[in-house]
N, C-alpha and C positions, 0 to 999 in steps of 0.2 A: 665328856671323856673323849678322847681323839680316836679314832677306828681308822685302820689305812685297809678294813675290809667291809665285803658288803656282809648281812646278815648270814648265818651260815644255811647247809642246803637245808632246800624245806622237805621234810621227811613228811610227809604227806602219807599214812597209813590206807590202804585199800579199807572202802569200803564196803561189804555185803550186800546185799542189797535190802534195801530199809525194808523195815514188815510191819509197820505201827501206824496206827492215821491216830488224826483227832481234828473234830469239827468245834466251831463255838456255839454257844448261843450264841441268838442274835439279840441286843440289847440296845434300846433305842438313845440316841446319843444324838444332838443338833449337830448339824452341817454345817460347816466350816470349809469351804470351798481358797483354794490354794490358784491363785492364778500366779503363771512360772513367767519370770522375766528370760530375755534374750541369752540364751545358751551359748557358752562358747566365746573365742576371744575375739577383736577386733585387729583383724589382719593386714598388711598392709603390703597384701598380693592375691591372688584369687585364684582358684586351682580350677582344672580342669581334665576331667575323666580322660583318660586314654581309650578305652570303649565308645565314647562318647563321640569321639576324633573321628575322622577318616580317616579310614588306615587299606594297605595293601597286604598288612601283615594278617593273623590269627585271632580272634580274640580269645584269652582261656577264664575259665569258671562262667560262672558263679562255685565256688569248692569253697567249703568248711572244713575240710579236713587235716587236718594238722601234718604239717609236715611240706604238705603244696605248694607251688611256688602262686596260686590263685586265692591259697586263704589267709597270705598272708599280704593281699593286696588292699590297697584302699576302694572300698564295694566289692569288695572279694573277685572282682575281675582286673584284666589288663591285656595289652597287645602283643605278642611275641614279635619278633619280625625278622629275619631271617636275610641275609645279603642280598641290598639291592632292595629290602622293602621298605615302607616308611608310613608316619604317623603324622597326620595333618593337625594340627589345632586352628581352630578359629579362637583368636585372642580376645576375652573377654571386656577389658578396657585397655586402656594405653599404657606401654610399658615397656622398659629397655631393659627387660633382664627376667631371666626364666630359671628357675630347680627342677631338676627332672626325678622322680624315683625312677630306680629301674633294677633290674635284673639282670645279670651274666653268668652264665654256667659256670661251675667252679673253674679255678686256676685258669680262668682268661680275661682276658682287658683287650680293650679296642677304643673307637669312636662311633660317636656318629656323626654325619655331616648335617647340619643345619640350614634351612631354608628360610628365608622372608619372600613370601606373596611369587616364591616359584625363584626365587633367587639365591643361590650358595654361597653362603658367606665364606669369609676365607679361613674365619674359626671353626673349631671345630669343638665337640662334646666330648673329653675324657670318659671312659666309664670302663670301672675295673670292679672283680669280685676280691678282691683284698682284706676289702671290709666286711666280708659278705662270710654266709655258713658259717656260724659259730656252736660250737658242741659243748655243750657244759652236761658232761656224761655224770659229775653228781649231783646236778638235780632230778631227782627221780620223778619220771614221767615227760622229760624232753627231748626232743628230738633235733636236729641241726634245725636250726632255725635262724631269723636274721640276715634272710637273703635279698634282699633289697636294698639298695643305697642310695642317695643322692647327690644329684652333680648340678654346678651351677655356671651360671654364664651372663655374661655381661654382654649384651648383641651387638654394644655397637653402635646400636640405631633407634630410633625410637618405632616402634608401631602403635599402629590405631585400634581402635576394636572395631572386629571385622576383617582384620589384619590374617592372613595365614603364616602360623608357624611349623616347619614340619623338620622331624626328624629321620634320618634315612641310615640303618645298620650300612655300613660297609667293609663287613663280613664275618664280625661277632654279630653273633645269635644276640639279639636284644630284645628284655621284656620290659613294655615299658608302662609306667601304671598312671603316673598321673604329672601335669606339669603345673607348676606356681610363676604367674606372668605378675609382673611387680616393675613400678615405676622409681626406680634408686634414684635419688637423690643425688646432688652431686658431694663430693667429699668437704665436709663443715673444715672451717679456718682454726687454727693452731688458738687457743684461751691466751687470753693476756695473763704474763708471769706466770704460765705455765714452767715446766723442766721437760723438755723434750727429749726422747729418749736418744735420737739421736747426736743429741751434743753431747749424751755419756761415750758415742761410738757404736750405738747400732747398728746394723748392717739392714736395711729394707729394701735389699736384695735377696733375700731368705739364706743366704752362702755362708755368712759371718754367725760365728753365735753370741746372739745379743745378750746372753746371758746376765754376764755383769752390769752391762748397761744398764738392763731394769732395774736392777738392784741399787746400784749410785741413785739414780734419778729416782727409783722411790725413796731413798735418802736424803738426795738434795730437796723434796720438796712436803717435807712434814707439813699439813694444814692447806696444801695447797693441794695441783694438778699436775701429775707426771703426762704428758704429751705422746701420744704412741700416731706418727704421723702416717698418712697413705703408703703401701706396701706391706713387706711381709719380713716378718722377724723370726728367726730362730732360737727357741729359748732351750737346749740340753738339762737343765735340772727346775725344781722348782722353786716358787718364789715363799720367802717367808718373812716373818716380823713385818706384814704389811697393817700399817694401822694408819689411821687419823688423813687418808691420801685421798685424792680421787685421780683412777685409771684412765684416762678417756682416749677416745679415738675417735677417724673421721666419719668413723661410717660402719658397720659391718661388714658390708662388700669393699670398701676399701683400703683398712687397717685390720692385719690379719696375722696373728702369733700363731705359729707353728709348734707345738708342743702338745705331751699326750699329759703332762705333769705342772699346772701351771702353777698353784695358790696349795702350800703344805703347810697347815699350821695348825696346833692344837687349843691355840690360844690368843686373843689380840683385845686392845683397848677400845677397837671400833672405830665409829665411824670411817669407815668403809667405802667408798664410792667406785663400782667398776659397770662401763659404760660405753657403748658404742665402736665395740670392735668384734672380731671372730677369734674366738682359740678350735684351732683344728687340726687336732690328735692322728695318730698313726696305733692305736689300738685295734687292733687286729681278732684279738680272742679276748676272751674274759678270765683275767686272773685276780681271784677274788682278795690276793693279798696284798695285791699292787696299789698303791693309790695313784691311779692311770685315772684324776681325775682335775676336773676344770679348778674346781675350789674342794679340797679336802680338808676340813677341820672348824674353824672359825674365822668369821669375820668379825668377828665384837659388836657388841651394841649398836643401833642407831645405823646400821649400814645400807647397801642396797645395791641390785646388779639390776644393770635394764639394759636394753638395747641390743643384746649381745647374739653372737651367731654362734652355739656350741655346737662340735661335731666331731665324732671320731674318735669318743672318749668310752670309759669303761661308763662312770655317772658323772654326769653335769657338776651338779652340787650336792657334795656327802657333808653333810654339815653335824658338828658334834659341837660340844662346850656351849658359851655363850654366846648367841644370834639372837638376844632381846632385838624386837621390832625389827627384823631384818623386811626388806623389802625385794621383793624378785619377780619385776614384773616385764613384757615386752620384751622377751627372749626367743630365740629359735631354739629347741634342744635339736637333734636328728643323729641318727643313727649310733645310740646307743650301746655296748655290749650288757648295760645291763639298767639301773634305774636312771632315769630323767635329774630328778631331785630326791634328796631323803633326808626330813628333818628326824636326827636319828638320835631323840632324845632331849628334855631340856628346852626345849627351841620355846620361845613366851614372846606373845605377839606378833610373831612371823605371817607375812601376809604374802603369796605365792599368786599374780591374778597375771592374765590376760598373757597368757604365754602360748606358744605353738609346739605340741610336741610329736616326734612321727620317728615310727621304727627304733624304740626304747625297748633292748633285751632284759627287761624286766619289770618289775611295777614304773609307770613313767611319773606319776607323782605321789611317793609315799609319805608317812608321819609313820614313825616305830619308836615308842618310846620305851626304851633302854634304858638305864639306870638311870634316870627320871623323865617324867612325864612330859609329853608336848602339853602345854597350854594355852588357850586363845589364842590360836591360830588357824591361817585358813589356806583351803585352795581356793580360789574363785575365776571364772569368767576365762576359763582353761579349752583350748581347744585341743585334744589328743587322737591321736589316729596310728593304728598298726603297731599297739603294746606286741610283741611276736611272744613273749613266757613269762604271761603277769596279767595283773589288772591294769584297767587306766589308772585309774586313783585308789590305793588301797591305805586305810585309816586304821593301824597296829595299834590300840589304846590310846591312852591320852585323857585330858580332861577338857570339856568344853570346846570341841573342835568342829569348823564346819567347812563343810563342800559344796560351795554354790555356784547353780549359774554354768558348770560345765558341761564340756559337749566331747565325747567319747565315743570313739568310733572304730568299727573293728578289732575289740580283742580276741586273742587268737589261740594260745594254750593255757592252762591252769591258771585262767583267770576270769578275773568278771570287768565289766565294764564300771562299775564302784564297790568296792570290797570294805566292810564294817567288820575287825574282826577285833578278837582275843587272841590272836595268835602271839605266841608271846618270841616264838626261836629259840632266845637265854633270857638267863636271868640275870640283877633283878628287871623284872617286866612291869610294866603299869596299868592296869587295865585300863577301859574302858570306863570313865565317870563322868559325871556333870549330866551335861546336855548335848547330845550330838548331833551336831543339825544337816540335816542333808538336802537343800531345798533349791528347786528351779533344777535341777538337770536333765540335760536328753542324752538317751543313749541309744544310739544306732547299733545295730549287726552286732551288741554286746553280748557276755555271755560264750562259752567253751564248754567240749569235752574236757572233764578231765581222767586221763589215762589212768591215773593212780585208785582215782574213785571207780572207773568205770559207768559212771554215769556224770551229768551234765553238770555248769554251774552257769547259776543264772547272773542276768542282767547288771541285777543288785542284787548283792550278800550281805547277810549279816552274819556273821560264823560265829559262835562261841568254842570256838578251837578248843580254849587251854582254860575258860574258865566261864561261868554263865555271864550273861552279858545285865549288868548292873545297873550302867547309864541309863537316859532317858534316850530313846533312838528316837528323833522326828524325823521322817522323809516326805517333801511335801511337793509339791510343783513338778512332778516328775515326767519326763517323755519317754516312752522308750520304744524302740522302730524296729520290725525288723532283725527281733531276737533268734538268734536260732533255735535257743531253746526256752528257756522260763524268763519270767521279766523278773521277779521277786524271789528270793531263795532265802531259808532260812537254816540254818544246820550248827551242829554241831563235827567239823571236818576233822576233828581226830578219832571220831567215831566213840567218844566217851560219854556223851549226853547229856552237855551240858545243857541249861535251858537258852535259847532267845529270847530275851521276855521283854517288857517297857516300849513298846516299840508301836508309833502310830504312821500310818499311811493314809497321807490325806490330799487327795485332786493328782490324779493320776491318768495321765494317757497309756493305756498299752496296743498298739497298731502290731498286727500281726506274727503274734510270738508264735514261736515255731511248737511248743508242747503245751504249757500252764502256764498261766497268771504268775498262782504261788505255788510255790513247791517248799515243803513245810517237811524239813528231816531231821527236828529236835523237836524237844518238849519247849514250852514256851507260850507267847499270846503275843498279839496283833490285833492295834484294830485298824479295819480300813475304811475311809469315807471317801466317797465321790472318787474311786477307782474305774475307770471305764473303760472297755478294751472290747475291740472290735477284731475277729480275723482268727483268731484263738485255734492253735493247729490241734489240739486233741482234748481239752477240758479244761475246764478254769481253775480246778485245785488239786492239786497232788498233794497229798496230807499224812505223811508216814515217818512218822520220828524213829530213829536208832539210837541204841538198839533198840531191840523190841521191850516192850515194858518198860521202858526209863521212863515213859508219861506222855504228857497231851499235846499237840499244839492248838488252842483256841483260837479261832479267828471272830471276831467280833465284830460284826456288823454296823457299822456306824450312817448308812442311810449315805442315800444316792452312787451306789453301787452299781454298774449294771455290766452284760454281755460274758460272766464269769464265775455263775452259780454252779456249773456243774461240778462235778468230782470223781476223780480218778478212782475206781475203786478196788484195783486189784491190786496191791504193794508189794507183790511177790513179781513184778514187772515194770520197765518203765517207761512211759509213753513217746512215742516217737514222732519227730518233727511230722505234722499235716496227718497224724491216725487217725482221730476223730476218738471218741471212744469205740470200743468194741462191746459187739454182746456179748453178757458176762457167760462166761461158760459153766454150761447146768450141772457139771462136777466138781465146781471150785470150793470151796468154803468159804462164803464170805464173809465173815467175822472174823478170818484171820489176819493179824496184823494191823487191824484196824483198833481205833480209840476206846478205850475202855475204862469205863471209871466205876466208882462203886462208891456204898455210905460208908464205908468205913475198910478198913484193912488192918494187918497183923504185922509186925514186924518189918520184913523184907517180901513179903506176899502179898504182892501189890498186885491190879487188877490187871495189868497188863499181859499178867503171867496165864491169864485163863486164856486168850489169845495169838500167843506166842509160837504154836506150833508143836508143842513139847509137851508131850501129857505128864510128863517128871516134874514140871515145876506148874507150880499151883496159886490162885487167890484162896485166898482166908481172910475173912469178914472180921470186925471186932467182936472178941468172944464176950458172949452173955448180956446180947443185946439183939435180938430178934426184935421186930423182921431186920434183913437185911438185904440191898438187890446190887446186884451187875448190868449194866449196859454200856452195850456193844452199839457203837456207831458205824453203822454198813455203808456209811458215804452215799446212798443213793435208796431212793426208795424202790423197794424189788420185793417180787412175791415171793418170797419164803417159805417153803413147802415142808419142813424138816430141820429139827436142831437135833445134833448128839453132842452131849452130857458126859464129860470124863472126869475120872479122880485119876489119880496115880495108878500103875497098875501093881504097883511092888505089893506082893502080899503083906507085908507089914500092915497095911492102908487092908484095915479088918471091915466087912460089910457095914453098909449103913442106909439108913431109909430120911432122905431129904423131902421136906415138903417144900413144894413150890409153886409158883405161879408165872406164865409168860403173860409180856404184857407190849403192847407194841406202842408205834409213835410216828408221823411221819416229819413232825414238828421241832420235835424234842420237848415239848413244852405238854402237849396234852396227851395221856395214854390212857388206852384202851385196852381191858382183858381179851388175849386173844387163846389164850388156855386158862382153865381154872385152877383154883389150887387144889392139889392131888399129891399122894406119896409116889417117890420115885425111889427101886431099891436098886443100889449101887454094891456090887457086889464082884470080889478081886477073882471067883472063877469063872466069871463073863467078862472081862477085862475092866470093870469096877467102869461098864459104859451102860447109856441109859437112853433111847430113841423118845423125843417129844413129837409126834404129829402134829400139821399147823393144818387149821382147815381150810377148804380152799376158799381162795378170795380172799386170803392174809395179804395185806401191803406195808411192811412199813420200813421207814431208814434204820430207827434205833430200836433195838431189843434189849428188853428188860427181863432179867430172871430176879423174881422177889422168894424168897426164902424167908418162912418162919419156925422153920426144927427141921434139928437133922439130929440122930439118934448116935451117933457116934464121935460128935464134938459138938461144944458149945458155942458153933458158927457156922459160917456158907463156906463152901469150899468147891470150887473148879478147878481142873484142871485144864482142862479145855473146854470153849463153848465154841459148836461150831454149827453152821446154819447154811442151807443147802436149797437151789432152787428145784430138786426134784424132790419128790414125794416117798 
């Protein structure tokens, strides 16, 4: 189906802050060790830090903070530089041609003058904020974002590595983040029986609008090669009925269509071929009903875009209808106002590899499948950097879809560095089926606050949004560097609880995440094998599903696991990049919010609810089936001095004498009586509450309350169990 808009806003609900844990058994399972192939694409230019450089200018960050002009830079730093200052690069290897990102305070444009080895050339470096600060005030939870742009140049000259390249403001304020040094080619020779566009009357002087010209010459040349020669063409409206063609040019850097609107079509026979040229747009802001884009609609069957330099568009390629086998590899995307790519439905065999994407105002490569399903299709061998309001790669349902092999870097607001979700937007939606492979990626600096949630989103998500997640999830060969906050997240983000479940993590790097490993804020299971993480800013698992009582999440120990046993234990808080854990405080309850399961339950009076916080809502056991027990997973083993025992307090809830028994565990697996069994009377003019003393030298993680009679139902009944490190 044809869309000329992007997905509509995401209404992202605030969520509470999660109050639920749950731990797994551990169950022993062979090892299966995941070694990750070469992450990322094969570039055919080499960057180079602006930090890195010698500079006379400032450096600013390291900053995470949303909104900064430091955390939306590539390594969250870069150079300011100020009139008259400049930024040195030592040129990696040999190359006549450099892209700059950079920064300009709003509403100004300047240059900067360009040096080789202490020499001014007589070019100079365009750089405007034009493109730059974009406000999309209905998405809730963003900020101006998208302040970075990039400018390119052709030197002129060849340098060596070793070679000094410098840039020097002269007199816009310039922030400049990083430079791409690249050996261009020279411009390839015209196809035999090609139709050049110029014999339709192009103008590649960019003054004339070649409008019609491309349109004849993709007419004159069904089955053949429409010709788009060195210079720059002006297209005013966009191109349609292109089918059965191939687009070509000489080069990227030197055939170059000027248009924010190039390819509009909801429909075509295929075979497709668009190749080695630049379309670079004049989109300015994000207007989500524009189709201000490169390719809007279909290419038909059997097609393919490679070579290409996108820039200055709303998205690259929104692709709707039929794109069997499309191919879309060996492209530049850059500077964005909103997705990279979006196979936005339908899309069956589509293969998306080895592409560069940077400062994309939205997810930079998405799958949403909309009134049907993506199927067997992939992203692979993707290098992404500076998503500014999204994920890198975010995977909207689908059947059988996978992501491998990519390298993401810096995402920056309400996203993760790869996003598994159910999020559906509208209907009809497709979830999440098959097999969904997630294997070989690294992700660097991944992972954001998100404002909406008020708390974080990790590295990797798997979100059961709008429905539980059904598929098989495999995530396997994984890096991730350098999180700011979790490497592994699992949730339910519309705060409805659905489960994550299916789901294995197997041979996993995690280097220095700024909170948790996993942060686990749905019911759901996981298991992980040969996960290893070194550096871990405050504990290895944060384990608290929302809401409270919707259920467990198990994490399953699948062997050679190491550096990420620990666990967060307090859910009423949430751990802060490099805390450490804290000592729990001797007036906290620590059973609240934490994992609760029981033999059996009543209706809607699940165990969750003895936990909960709420003496009003209650577990109830299966009635007329003594014994029956509750336990509570304290996430840590702690000396437990004191449990109180609530029912409801409403007088309704008439006295009653429970027998019971506490019984501990530090395992889960083997317990020990640590009270006997005894009657406890529960009674509504003492608030129907009942104090258990623990003797001293009690240790354990999980608490059990076994119950075999209670005199005024024929079941266990909590309302609250709470457990306390003072006596």
């Amino acid at each position: 189906m044809h869309s000329t808009s992007l997905r509509p806003v995401r209404r992202i609900p605030a969520i509470g802050v999660a109050v639920a844990l749950a731990a797994g058994t551990l169950v022993a399972l062979a090892p299966t060790a995941q070694a990750a192939a070469a992450a990322g694409a094969d570039l055919p230019f080499t960057s180079v830090e602006a930090e890195s450089a010698t500079s006379t200018g400032t450096k600013i960050g390291p900053d995470y903070t949303q909104g900064t002009l430091a955390s939306e830079a590539s390594g969250r730093q870069a150079v300011r530089l100020t009139s008259g200052q400049r930024v040195a690069f030592t040129v990696p290897s040999a190359a006549n041609a450099v892209n700059v990102s950079y920064s300009v305070p709003d509403g100004q444009s300047g240059t900067l003058d360009v040096y080789v080895n202490g020499t001014k050339l007589a070019k100079t470096l365009a750089v405007t904020s034009k493109y730059s600060y974009v406000d999309t005030g209905w998405i809730a939870g963003s900020k101006t974002h998208h302040l970075f742009d990039n400018a390119r140049l052709l030197l002129g000259q060849n340098v060596q590595a070793g070679d000094k390249v410098a840039f020097q403001s002269t007199g816009t304020q310039v922030t400049v983040d990083v430079a791409d040094f690249e050996q261009v080619a020279d411009p390839v020779g015209q196809p035999a029986g090609s139709v050049s566009v110029t014999s339709k009357g192009a103008d590649p002087s960019g003054q004339g609008d070649s409008t019609q010209a491309f349109r004849d010459a993709i007419s004159s040349a069904q089955g053949g090669v429409v010709w788009i020669p060195p210079g720059e063409y002006k297209l005013t409206s966009s191109l349609s009925g292109v089918q059965n063609v191939t687009l070509q040019g000489a080069g990227s850097w030197h055939s170059v269509v000027r248009t924010s609107r190039f390819i509009d079509q909801s429909s075509s026979s295929g075979n497709v071929r668009i190749r080695d040229f630049a379309v670079i747009g004049e989109v300015t802001e994000r207007v989500d009903s524009n189709p201000d884009n490169f390719v809007n609609g279909s290419l038909g069957p059997n097609s393919s875009v490679s070579g290409m330099w996108l820039q200055h568009l709303k998205v690259g390629l929104w692709l709707t209808g039929n794109n069997d086998n499309l191919i879309v590899e060996n492209n530049r995307f850059l500077d964005m106002t909103a997705d990279g790519l979006n196979l936005n439905g339908n899309a069956r065999g589509v293969r998306v590899r080895n592409n560069f994407l940077r400062n994309q105002g939205d997810d930079a490569l998405a799958m949403w499948s909309l009134y049907a399903p993506d199927t067997d299709s992939s992203f692979e061998n993707n290098t992404i950097t500076q998503p500014n309001l999204a994920n890198g790669i975010a995977i909207y349902g689908g059947t059988d879809i996978a992501v491998k092999n990519n390298l993401v870097a810096d995402t920056n607001a309400l996203g993760s560095g790869i996003a598994i979700s159910n999020q559906k937007f509208l209907d009809p939606f497709h979830p999440l089926a098959g097999t969904i492979t997630v294997s070989g990626n690294t992700l660097v600096r991944a992972g954001a606050m998100n404002p909406n949630w008020n708390h974080p989103m990790g590295a990797l998500r798997v979100d059961s949004y709008d429905s539980a997640i059904e598929a098989n999830v495999s995530i396997t060969g994984t890096t991730i560097t350098d999180s700011p906050y979790s490497a592994f997240e699992f949730v339910s983000g519309s705060g409805r609880g659905y489960a994550t479940k299916n789901i294995t993590v197997d041979g996993a790097t995690v280097d220095e995440a700024g909170t948790v490993v996993v942060q686990a804020e749905s019911q759901g299971a996981a298991t992980f094998r040969n996960v290893r993480a070194t550096g871990v800013g405050a504990a290895g698992i944060y384990n608290c599903p929302y809401p409270t009582g919707s259920g467990v999440f198990t994490l399953t120990n699948g062997g050679g696991n190491s550096g990420w046993d620990s666990v967060w234990a307090d859910c009423s808080t949430w751990p802060q990049p490099g805390s450490g854990i804290p000592d729990p405080d001797p007036n906290r309850n620590l059973a609240q919010g934490r994992p609760a399961t029981a033999t059996g339950s009543q209706d809607v009076y699940t165990p969750g609810k003895a936990v909960d916080g709420d003496a009003n809502t209650y577990w109830e056991s299966a009635n007329n089936a003594f014994p029956q027990a509750l336990t509570v997973d304290l996430g840590s083993t702690l000396a437990a001095r004191r449990l109180v025992l609530k029912l409801p307090p409403a007088s309704v809830w008439q006295a009653r004498t429970q027998t019971l028994s506490v019984l501990g565990s530090t395992d889960g697996s083997s317990y020990s009586t640590v009270v006997a069994s005894r009657d406890y009377r529960f009674d509504p003019a003492t608030g129907n509450t009942v104090t258990v003393s623990l003797p001293s030298g009690t240790n354990l993680r999980y608490l059990r309350l076994q119950v075999t009679a209670n005199t005024g139902w024929p079941a266990a009944q909590f309302s609250e169990v709470e457990a306390y490190l003072t006596s």
